[in-house]
N, C-alpha and C positions, 0 to 999 in steps of 0.2 A: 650364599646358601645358608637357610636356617639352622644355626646349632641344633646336635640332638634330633636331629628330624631326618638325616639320611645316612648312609652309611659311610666310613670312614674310605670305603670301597668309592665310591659315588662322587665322593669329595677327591679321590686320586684321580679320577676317570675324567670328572672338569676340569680341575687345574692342570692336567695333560692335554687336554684340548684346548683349553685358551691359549695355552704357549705353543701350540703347534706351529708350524709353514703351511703352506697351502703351496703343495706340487703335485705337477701333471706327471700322471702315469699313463704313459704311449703306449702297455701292454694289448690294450680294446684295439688300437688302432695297428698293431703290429699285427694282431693275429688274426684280424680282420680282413688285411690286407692279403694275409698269404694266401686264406682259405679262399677266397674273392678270386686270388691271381687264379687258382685250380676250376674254379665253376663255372667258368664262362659259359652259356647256352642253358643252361637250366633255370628253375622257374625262380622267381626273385625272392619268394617263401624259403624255397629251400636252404637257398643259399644264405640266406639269414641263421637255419636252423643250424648248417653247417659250417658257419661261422663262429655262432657260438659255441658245439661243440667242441671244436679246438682252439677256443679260448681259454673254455674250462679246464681240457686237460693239459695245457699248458703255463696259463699264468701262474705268477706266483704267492702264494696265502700268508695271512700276514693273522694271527691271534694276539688281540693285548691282553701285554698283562692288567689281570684282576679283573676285565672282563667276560662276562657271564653269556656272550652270545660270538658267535663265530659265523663271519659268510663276507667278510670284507674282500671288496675289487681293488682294493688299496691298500697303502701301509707302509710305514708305522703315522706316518705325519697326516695332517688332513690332504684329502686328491683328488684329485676329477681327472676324468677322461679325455678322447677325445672321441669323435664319429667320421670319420673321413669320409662316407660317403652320403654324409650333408653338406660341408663349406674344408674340405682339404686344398680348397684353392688359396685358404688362408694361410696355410703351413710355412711356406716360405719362408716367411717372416715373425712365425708365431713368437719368438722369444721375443723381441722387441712390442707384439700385441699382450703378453699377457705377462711380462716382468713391469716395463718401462708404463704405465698406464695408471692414472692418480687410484682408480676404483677396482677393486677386483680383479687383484695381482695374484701371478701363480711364478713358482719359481720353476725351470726347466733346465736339464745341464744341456753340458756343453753336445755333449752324446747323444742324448734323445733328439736334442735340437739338427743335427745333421742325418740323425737318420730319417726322422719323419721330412726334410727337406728332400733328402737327395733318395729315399727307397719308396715314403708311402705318395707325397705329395706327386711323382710323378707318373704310381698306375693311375690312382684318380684323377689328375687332367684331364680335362673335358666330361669325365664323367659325374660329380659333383651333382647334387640337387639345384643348389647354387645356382653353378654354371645353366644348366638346362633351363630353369627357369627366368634367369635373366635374359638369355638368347631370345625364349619366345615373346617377351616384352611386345606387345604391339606402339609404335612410337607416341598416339596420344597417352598412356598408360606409364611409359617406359620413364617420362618427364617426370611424371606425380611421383614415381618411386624411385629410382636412382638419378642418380648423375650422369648423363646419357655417354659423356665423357670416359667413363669408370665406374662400371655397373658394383663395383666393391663397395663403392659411397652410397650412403642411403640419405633421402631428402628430406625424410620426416615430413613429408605429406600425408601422402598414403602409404603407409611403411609398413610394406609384408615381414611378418612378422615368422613365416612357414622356415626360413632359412635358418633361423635361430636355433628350432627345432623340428626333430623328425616325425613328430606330432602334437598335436593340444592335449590341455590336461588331460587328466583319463583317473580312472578308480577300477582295480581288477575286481571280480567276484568271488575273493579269497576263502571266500567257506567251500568253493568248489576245491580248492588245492589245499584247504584246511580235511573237510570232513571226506574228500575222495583218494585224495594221495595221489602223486605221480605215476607209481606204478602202473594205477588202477585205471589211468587215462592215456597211458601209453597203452596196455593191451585192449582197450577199446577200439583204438584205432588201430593198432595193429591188426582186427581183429577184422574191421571195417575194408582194411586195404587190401589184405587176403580175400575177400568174400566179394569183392569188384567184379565185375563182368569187362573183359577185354576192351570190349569200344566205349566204358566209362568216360565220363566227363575229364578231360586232364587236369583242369582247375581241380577237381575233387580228389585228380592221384594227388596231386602235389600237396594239397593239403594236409591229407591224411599224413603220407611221408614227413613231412616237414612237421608235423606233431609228433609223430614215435621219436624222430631225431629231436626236438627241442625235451622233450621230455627226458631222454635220454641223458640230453645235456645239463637239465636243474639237477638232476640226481646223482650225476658226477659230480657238480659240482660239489652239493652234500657230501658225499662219498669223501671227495679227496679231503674235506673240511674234518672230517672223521677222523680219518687217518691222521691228520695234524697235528688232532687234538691229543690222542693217543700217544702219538711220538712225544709231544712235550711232558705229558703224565707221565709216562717212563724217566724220564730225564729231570722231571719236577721234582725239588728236597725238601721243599715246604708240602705237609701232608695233606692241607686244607685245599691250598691250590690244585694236589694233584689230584682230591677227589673232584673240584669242578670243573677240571679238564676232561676227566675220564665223565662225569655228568655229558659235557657239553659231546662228548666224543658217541655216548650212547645217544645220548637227544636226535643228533645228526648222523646216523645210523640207520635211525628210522623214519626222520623226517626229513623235508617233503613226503619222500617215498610212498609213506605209508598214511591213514589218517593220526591227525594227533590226538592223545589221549587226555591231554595233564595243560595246564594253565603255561606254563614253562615251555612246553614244546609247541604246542601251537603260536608262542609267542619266537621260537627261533624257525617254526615253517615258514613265519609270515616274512621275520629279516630275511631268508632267504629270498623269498618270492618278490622280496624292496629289490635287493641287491641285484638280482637274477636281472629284474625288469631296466635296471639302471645298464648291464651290458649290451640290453639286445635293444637299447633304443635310446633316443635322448626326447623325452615326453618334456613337455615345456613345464618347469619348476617340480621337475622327476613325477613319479607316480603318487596317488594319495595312500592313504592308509584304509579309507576305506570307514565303513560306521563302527570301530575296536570297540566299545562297550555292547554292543549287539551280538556279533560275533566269535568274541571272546568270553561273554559272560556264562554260558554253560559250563565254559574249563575249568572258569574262575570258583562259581559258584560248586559245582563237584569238589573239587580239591580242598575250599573250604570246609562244604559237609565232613568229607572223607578224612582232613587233618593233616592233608598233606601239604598245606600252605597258610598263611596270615596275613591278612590286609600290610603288615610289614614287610614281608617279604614280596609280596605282589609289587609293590612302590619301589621297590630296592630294583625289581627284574626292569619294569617299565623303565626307573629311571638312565639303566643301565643301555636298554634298548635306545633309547632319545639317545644318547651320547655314541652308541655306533654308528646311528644315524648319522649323526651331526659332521661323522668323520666325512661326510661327503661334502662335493662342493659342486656344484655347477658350473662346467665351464663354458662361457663365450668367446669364441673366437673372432665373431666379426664387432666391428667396431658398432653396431648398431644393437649387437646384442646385450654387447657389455654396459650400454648408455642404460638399453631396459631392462636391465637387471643391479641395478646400484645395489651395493654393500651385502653382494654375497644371496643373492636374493633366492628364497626356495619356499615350497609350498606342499609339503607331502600333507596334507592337511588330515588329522584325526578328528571323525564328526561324532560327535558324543550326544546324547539328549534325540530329540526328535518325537515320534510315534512309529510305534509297531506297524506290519507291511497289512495288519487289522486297522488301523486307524487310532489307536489307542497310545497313551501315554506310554514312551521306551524308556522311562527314567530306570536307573538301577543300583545298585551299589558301586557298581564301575566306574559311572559314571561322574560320580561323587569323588571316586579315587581318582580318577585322570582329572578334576579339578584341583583338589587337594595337593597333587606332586606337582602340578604346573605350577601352584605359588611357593612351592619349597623349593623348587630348583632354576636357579636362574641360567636356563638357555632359551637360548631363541627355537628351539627344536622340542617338541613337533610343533606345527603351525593347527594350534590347538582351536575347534570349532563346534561352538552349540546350534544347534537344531532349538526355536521355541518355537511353540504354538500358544493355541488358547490354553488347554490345560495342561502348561509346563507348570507344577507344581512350585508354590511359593516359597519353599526351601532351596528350588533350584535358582531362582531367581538372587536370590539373596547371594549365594554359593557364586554362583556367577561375576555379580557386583564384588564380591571379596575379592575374587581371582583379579579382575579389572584394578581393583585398587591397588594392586601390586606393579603397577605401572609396566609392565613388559609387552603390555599390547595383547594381550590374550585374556580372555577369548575370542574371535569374531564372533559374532551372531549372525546366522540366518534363518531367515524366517518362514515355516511352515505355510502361515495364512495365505504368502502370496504366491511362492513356486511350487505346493501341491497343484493349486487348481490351475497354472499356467501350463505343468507337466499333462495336468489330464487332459486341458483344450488342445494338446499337441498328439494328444492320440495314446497317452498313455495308459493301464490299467491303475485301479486303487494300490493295489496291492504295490505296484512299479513306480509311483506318484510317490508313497507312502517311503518307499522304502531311499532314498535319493540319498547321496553323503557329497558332502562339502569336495571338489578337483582341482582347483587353483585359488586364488584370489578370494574370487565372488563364486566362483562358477560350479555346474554341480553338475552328476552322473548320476546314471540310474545302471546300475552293474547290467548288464547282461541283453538290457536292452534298447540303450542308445547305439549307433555306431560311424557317428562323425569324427574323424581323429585329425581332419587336414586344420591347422591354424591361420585364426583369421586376423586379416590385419588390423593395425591400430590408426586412428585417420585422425588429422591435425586440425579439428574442428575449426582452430579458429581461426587459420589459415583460408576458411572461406570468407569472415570478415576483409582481410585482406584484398583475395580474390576480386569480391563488391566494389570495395573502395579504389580500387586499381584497376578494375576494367579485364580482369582477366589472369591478373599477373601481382607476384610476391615482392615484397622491397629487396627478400634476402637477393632475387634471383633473375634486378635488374628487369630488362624490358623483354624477356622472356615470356611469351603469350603460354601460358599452361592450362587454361581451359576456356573457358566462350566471351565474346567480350562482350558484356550487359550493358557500359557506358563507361566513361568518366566523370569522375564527382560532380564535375558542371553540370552535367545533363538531369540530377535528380531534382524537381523541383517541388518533391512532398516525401513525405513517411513511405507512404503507399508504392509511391515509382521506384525508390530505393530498395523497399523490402520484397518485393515483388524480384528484384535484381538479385537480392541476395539468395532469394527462393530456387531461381534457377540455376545460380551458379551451385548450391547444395546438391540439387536434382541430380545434376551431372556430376558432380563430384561424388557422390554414393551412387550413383549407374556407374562408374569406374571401378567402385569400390567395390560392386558387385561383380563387375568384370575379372577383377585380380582374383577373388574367391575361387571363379571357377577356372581359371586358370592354374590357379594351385591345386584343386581338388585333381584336375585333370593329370599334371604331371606329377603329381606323387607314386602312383600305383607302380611306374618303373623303378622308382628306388627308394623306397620301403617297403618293409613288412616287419609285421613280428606275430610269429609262431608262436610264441608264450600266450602273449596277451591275447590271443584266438582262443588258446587251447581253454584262458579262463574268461572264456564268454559261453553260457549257453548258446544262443543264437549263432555265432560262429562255427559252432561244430554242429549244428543244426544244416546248417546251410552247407557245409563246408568251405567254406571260404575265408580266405584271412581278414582282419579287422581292418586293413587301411584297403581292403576292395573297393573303388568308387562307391559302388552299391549293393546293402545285402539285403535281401527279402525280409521285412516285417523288421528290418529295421528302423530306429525314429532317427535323422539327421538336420542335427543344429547347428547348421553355420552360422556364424556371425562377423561382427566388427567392433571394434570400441571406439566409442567417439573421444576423443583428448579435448581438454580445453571448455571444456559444457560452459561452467559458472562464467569463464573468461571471456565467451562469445555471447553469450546472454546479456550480462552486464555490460557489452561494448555497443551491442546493438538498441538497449533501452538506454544507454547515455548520448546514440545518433537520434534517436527518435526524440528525447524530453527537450537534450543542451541544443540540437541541431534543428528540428523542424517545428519543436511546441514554443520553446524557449527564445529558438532563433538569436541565441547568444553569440553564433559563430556559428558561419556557411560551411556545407561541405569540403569546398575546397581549399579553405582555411585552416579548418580539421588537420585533411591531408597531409597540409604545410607544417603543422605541427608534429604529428607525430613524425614526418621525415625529418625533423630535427630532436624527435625523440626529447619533445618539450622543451628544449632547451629555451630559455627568454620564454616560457607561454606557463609558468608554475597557477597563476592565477585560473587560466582556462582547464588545467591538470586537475584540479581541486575541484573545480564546479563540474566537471567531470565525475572527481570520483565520488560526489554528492546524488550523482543521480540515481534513481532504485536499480536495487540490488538484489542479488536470487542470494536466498538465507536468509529471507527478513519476513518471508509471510509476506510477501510483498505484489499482490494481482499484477500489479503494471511487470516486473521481471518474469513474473512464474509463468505468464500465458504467452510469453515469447518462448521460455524453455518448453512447453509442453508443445509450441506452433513448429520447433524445431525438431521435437523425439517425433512425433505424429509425420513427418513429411520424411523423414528419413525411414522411419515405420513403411510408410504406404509405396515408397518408391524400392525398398527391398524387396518387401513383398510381391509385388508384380514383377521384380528380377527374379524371387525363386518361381516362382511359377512358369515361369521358359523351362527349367533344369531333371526337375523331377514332382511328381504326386505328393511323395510325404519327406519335403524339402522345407525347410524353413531358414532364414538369412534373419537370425535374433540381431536387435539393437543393444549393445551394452556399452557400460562404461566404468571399464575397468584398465587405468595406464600404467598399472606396476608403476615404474618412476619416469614412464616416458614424457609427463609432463615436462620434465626437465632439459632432458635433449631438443623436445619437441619447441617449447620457448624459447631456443636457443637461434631458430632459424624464424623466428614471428617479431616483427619489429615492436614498434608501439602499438599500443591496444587502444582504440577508442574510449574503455573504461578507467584508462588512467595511467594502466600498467606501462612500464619501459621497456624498451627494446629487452630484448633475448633475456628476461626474468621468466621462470616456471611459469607454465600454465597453471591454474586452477586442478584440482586432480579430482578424479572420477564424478560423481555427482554431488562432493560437498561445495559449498562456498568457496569464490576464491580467495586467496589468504589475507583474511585481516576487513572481510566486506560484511561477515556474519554480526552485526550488533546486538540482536534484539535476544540470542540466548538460545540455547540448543534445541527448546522447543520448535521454533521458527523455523531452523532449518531443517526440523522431520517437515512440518507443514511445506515449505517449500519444494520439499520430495515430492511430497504426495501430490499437490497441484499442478507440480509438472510433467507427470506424465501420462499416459495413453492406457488406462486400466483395461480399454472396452477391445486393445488389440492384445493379440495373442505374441507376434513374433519380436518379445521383449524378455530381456533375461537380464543379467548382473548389474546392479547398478551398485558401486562403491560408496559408500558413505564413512568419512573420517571425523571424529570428536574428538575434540580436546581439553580436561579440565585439569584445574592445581587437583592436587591434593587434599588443600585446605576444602573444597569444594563436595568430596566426599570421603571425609573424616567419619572415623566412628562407624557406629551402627547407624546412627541417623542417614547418615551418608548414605549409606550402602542401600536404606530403604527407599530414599530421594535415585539413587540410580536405578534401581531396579523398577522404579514406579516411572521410570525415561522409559525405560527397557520394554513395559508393556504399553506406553503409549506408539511405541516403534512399531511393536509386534500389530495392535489395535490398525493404527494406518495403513499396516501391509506393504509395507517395504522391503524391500529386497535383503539386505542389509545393513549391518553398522559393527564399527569396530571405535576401541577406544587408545588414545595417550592421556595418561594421569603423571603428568611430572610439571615441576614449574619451570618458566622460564630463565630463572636465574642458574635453573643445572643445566640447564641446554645451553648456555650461551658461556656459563665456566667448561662443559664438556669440548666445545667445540676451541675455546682459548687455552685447554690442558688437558688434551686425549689421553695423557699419562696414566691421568688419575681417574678415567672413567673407564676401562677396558670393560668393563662389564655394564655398560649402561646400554639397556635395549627398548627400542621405541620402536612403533610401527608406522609403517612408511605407506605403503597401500595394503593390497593385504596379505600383506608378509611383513613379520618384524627382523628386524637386524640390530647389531650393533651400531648404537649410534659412531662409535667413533670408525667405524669401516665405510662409511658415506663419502662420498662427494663433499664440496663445499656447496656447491648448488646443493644439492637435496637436503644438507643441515639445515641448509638458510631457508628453505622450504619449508622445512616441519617447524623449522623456529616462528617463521611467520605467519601459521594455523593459527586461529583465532585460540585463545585461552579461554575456556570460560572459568567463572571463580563462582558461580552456580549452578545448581541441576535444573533450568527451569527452562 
């Protein structure tokens, strides 16, 4: 942390969270459980709403000292939860899944560990999302995703990713719970429920109920956090702390409850409304935060005017907030979850910058300060995100580049040019287009008028190379036929007959993959809901119906997939086409023979391999295979959503959090060079160490490979890498920013950066000791490098460096 730049306050509140533990608090799942055992037969809404209420008035509250915000599910150490009624078939054994485990360990006693074995883990048998979903497995389907053997095992094929969590990212519409207040939306519906006529729709009793209850329940929450605060103020000897207690004690008095008035309170409505949403769901990388410089710049700016706050103090509140945050942790119980989620992994993303729901430049002073604190405070939290367009002002851009030099992997950037006009081909209005904030990774929301929440899975792209070259079937998994058999290697006697093989073996492999979506979508609706996250949707209380409804009226629904492995099957397939059928340096089946020995005795044939073009290089021969393969998984979704629903769309993206790494682990040798069970390639950058010609090349390489002219495409990941020396100085920073608008110029989805050399990465990873605070970005979420895996080090260690911005 920079001297002089944050409070002495700030500085206690980090060095208490770097030395925390990370232990599970069974509280969600105890009180979960009981309220659960009571509601048998009632609507699944409800029982959500009345789950959490006696959560609330039961768990136990946890205030740190010197911290300025109050609403934690945890305490005093860092915690995560659990959800028993997504994967409690894990519990059994959870101490051994989440103590004994190299990545993303959580400590559990002895106590909690027998009680959720022996009270919670046996009402949910059988009942489990988990469970339900695996049963319905149809057998060609059941292969590509588990172990038929032991449906607990995931195969990194086609790897549903719904189990992990109880929904995909999401972004609430916090100005409604900001500028209406709890109250004021419980007596609506109360008001709503009363006024029903007898032979009402029951979907709309329940609803309404289960909103006066969930609302009931955020305001106890507040309530009890009130009272807490007050008992400690009474009992507080130091007089400073007891007036911030007695603050914190009014703040949460009034808010949620009520609207907030003051920059301070609107920023403890919104922790609540974090925290509140973390009980009643497990949202994949928790909920985002939503566009905070938007939403909060009215409080900010009043308070200003009025005197009653300083750009000082404002960065003091925020910083404090990012570190209650921080207290959280995501936890995975299955082992599939935990692979894709390396080193702690989370995404509450703050989307900062952008344009107004006018179309107009959103820059503001805010905006500026949540850059500003991100380079003075070193946490990974929040997973901080710019909004550019054309006219993001050249201040911001610069501002930007500063942040980026700080090496902590922040900001991401996303880019207006390309997912306004993709939002609006999907049916959206300007105003709804306009107004989008950053919900996972890559992926983005539009508040109030999206409403797909089922998670889609992530599919082991290059496990279709495979497929090709084996006739149907994976080295990992033996002579096991897993989808159609197009030939063996002898049989291909040109480019054309091969590609042609691999065309179909894709075909059917994303017809599957659109199979599992809607089989997820389907069995969700029995065991989820959430009531909150309804109550903060227009359209939800429009319609009345909960947010994980199969279907709500005039809602937009974006399923999708991410492909794994892009750069790695691209580059495997252009070194079959150049070394194998132009070259004719070595047959097919020669190939084969090679990589089934994983090169061993063939280093010469390895190398004229990995000589052959490569996607990151501006390279036409790679880049029109990547774009021959976004286009055909494009066109073959497409005509799968159109079986399902009107205004259904199955988006293409490619976003693997760190499942490149698991996903490698079951992919033998790669035609491009790679060895057995090394990371795939991750999202749409280059795979590591192919990119030569320099970061320009690989925007170009983006832009070439994909399908502008189709609509149902969405997140495409992009990771850079330079030293330092590379963007020194102010020169530096003008050389980045001037990358930055050729990004924005091509209309790319995204990009995020690592600014560190290789010599700290490779001493951090030989002396963790000494880098507890070293933070790099992995996809798009950064973490602590030394909480990684060995794979996912050895990963980001071998991302191309660049040592220019060109």
């Amino acid at each position: 942390m920079k001297e002089n730049q944050n409070s002495k306050r700030v500085q206690k509140l980090h060095d208490r969270l770097n030395e925390a533990q990370n232990y599970v608090n069974i509280e969600r799942a105890r009180y979960f459980t009981e309220s659960f055992q009571k509601t048998e037969g009632e609507a699944i809404n409800v029982r959500f709403a009345r789950a959490l209420l006696h959560t609330v008035r039961n768990m136990s509250l946890h205030i740190e000292e010197d911290q300025l915000f109050a609403g934690q599910i945890g305490g005093p150490e860092r915690y995560g939860v659990l959800y028993p009624e997504l994967d409690a078939c894990f519990f059994g054994d959870l101490r051994a899944v989440l103590s004994d485990r190299s990545v993303a360990t959580f400590e559990l006693t002895e106590e909690d560990r027998a009680y959720l074995s022996e009270t919670v883990a046996p009402f949910w048998a059988g009942k489990t999302y988990y469970e339900d979903f695996a049963g319905r497995l149809p057998e060609e389907l059941l292969k590509l995703t588990y172990e038929p053997s032991d449906t607990k095992k995931s195969r990194f094929l086609i790897n549903e990713t719904q189990s992990m969590n109880s929904a995909t990212q999401w972004v609430h519409d916090y100005a409604i719970g900001l500028t209406r207040g709890f109250a004021s939306l419980k007596g609506e519906a109360e008001e709503e429920l009363k006024g029903l006529k007898a032979d009402a729709d029951q979907k709309t009793k329940d609803f309404l109920l289960a909103s006066v209850i969930v609302c009931e329940a955020v305001m106890t929450f507040a309530e009890r956090y009130s009272k807490e605060a007050e008992r400690l103020a009474a009992e507080e000897k130091d007089d400073r702390r007891k007036e911030e207690l007695a603050v914190i004690a009014r703040n949460l008095k009034k808010v949620p409850a009520e609207p907030a008035e003051t920059f301070y309170e609107a920023l403890q409505s919104q922790f609540i409304m974090q925290m509140f949403s973390r009980l009643e769901q497990k949202t994949s990388g928790t909920i985002s935060n939503g566009r905070m410089d938007q939403y909060l710049y009215p409080y900010y700016k009043k308070d200003l005017e009025e005197g009653r706050l300083t750009p000082e103090q404002a960065d003091e509140l925020l910083s404090c907030l990012w570190l209650a945050m921080a207290k959280f942790r995501d936890v995975y119980v299955s082992p599939a979850g935990g692979a894709f989620s390396d080193g702690y992994a989370h995404w509450e993303a703050v989307t900062i910058g952008g344009q107004t729901k006018e179309g107009f430049d959103a820059t503001n002073d805010l905006t500026y300060l949540f850059l500003k604190n991100k380079q003075r405070l070193p946490l990974d939290f929040p997973d901080l995100a710019v909004r550019v367009h054309a006219n993001t002002p050249e201040r911001l851009l610069l501002e930007i580049a500063n942040t980026i030099k700080v090496g902590s992997g922040h900001p991401k950037l996303l880019n207006d040019e390309e997912i306004i006009p993709v939002n609006l081909s999907k049916g959206a209005t300007f105003a709804e287009a306009n107004d989008y904030a950053v919900s996972g990774c890559t992926e983005t929301r539009m508040p109030s008028r999206e409403t797909w929440t089922s998670k889609g899975p992530s599919i082991n792209l290059a496990a279709v190379v495979e497929l090709t070259l084996r006739n149907g079937r994976v080295e990992k998994y033996g002579d096991e036929l897993l989808t159609l058999e197009t030939g063996d290697a002898s049989s291909f006697s040109s480019w054309d007959s091969f590609y042609e093989a691999f065309k179909t073996q894709l075909r059917y492999y994303i017809k599957k993959t659109c199979d599992q979506i809607r089989l997820v979508h389907h069995v969700r609706e029995g065991h989820f809901a959430t009531p909150f996250g309804s109550v903060l949707h227009e359209l939800c209380r429009e319609q009345k119906r909960d947010l994980h409804s199969q279907w709500i009226e005039g809602g937009l629904n974006f399923a999708f997939f991410d492909m794994v492995g892009y750069a790695s099957t691209v580059d495997s397939l252009a070194a079959v086409k150049r070394i194998v059928f132009e070259e004719k340096r070595v047959t097919l089946p020669e190939l084969v023979s090679a990589l089934n020995a994983d090169f061993e005795g063939q280093e010469v044939l390895r190398r004229r391999l990995m000589r052959a073009p490569k996607y990151g290089n501006n390279d036409a021969y790679a880049d029109s295979i990547g774009r021959e393969i976004d286009r055909i998984a494009g066109e073959v979704s497409a005509a799968e959503a159109k079986k399902e629903h009107d205004h259904f769309y199955i988006d293409i993206r490619y976003v693997p959090a760190s499942a490149n790494v698991p996903m490698g682990k079951v992919i033998g040798a790669l035609p491009d060079g790679r060895k057995r069970g090394l990371p795939l390639s991750d999202g749409t950058s280059a795979a590591q160490g192919a990119d030569e010609k320099g970061p320009t090349a690989v925007l170009l390489s983006n832009y070439y490979s994909k399908n502008p002219s189709v609509n149902n495409r969405a997140a495409r990941l992009l990771n850079l890498k330079f030293t330092p020396a590379a963007v020194a100085g102010e020169a530096g920073s003008k050389r980045l920013a001037e990358l930055i608008r050729c990004w924005r110029d091509l209309k790319l989805w995204h990009v995020q950066f690592n600014v560190i050399d290789q010599e700290t990465l490779l001493d951090a990873k030989a002396h963790p000791e000494n880098y507890r605070g070293l933070i790099v970005r992995v996809a798009g979420y950064s973490a602590y490098f030394v909480n990684l895996s060995d794979e996912l080090q050895d990963d980001i260690i071998s991302r191309t460096s660049n040592t220019e911005v060109a």
